[in-house]
C-alpha positions in Angstrom: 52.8 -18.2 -24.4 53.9 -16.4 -27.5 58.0 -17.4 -29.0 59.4 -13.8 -29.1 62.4 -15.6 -30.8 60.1 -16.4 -34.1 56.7 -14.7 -33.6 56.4 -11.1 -35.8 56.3 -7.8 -33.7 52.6 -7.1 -32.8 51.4 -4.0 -34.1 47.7 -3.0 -32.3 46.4 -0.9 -35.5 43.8 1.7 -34.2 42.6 2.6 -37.7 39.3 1.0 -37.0 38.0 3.9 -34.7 36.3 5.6 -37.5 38.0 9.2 -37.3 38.4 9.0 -33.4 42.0 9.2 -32.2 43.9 8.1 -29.2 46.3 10.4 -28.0 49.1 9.2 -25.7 50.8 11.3 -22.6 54.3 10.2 -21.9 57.3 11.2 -19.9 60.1 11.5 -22.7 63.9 11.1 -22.2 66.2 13.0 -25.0 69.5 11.6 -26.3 70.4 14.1 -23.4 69.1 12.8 -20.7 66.5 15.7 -20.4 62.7 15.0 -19.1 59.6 16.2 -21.8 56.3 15.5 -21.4 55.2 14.6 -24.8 51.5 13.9 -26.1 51.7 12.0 -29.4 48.7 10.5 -31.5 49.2 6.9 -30.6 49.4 4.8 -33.8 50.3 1.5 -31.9 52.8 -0.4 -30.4 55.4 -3.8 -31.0 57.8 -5.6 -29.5 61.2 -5.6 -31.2 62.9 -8.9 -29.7 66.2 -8.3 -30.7 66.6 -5.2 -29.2 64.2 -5.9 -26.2 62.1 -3.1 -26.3 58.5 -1.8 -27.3 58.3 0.9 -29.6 55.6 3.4 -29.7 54.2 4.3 -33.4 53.3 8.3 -34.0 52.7 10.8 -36.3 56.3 12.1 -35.5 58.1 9.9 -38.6 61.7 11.2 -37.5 61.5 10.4 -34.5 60.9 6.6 -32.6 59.8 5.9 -29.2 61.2 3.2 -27.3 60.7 1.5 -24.4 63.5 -0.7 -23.2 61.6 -3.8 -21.2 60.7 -7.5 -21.2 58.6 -10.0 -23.4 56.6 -10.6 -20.2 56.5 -6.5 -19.0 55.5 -5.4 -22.5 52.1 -8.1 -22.5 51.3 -6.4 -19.4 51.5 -3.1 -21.1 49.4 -4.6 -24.3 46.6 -5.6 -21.5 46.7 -2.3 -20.0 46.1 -0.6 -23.9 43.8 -2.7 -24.8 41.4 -2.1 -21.6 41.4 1.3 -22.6 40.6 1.0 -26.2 37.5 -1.4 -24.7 36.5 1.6 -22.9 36.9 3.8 -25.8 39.5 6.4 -24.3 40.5 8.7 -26.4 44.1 9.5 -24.2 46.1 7.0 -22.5 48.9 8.3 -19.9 52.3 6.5 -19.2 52.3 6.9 -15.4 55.1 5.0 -14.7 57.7 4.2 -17.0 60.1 6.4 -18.8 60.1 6.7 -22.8 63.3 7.1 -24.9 63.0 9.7 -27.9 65.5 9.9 -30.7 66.2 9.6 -34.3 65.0 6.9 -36.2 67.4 4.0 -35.5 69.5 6.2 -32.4 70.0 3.5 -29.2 70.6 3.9 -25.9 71.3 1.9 -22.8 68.4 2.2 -20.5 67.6 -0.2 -17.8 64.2 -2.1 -18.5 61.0 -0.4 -18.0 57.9 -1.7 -16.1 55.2 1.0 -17.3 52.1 1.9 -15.9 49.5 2.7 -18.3 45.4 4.0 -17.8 42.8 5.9 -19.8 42.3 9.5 -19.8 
C-alpha cells in the first residue's frame, strides 16, 4: 500500500498516445454552487494528500479541477482510468461524482467524493 504521507502525487501522463486524445465528461460545480457539464481534454490526474483530493489536469490552465475524496477512493478511480486507457477510449465520463471548478488555488468544503468512472 502506497504512504500518501511521503509518496509524490501520481501524475498518469497520456502523452504516449501518439496524437490521440482522451477527452473527459464531467458534472462541474462553480464557486457558486451551479451544475455544468464540462468536457475537458484529460491531461491526467494526482492525489494532493494534504488537501485530500484528486485533481484533474486540462488544457483549461486558469482553471483546476478537484475532487475532494480519499487515498483509498482515488486508487479506485486510478483503476477505473487506467481500464480505459487499456481499451484505448478516447472519452471517459464521470458518472458519479461531482467535480469542483475554480481558480487556480480557490478551495471549497465539499464532502468526499466516491466517483464512478467508464469509457466512452
Amino acid at each position: 500500500m502506497n504512504n500518501y504521507l511521503s509518496a509524490p502525487p501520481v501524475l498518469l501522463n497520456l502523452s504516449h498516445r501518439k496524437g490521440a486524445n482522451m477527452y473527459i465528461s464531467m458534472q462541474c460545480s462553480d464557486n457558486s454552487g451551479m451544475l455544468n457539464t464540462e468536457i475537458c481534454t484529460f491531461y491526467g490526474i494526482r492525489y494532493v494528500p494534504r488537501f485530500r483530493a484528486a485533481m484533474i489536469s486540462t488544457e483549461h490552465l486558469n482553471h483546476d479541477y478537484v475532487i475532494p475524496m480519499t487515498p483509498q477512493d482515488y486508487e479506485q478511480a486510478v483503476k477505473q482510468i487506467n481500464e480505459a486507457m487499456k481499451a484505448h477510449a478516447h472519452m471517459i465520463t464521470i458518472e458519479k461524482g461531482i467535480v469542483c471548478r475554480g481558480r487556480k488555488g480557490e478551495i471549497r468544503n465539499v464532502e468526499p467524493q466516491k466517483l464512478t468512472i467508464v469509457s466512452v
